[in-house]
N, C-alpha and C positions, 0 to 999 in steps of 0.2 A: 413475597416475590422480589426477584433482584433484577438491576438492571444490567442487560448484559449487549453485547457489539460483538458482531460479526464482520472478518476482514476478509479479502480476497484482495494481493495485488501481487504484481508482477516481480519477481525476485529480481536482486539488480548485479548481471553481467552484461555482455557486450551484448547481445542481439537485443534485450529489453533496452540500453542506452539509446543504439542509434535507432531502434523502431519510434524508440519514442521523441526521438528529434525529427524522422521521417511524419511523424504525424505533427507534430508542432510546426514543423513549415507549411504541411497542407491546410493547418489553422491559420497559419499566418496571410499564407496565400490567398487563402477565399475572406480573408479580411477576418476573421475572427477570434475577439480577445478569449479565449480559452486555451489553455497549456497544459499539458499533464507532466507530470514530476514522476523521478522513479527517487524510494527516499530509499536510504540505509533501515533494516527491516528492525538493526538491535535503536535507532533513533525513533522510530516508530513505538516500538515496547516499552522503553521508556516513557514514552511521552504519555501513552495510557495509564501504564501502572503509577504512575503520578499524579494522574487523578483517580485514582483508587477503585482500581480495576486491578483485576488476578486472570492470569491464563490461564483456562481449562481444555481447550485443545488446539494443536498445531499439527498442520500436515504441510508437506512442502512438496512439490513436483519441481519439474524441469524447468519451468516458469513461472510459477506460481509459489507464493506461500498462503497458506486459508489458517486463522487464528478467529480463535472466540475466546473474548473475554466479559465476567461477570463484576458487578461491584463488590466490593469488599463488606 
């Protein structure tokens, strides 16, 4: 059996940008250290397939990308 990761996050244009600034202030606001990041989705794939992981499915919507990746 392999070890495999499943991803769901937010593609990065302008509505996922400032929503996610809109929620980092309301973090900020009620006092709490929590922040969410929207990253570059080809910095992401990288950074898995370097620890030796392979993509085996990718779908992408209107905000969303969903990726599963297994070990090599």
């Amino acid at each position: 059996m392999s070890a495999a990761t499943a991803l769901t996050y937010p593609r990065k244009h302008l509505i996922s940008e400032l929503s996610n600034h809109m929620w980092n202030f309301g973090f900020w606001l009620f006092g709490s250290d929590f922040r969410s990041f929207v990253h570059d989705p080809q910095f992401v794939q990288k950074s898995i397939e370097e620890r030796g992981f392979h993509r085996v499915f990718n779908r992408d919507s209107n905000m969303w990308h969903t990726q599963v990746y297994v070990a090599n």
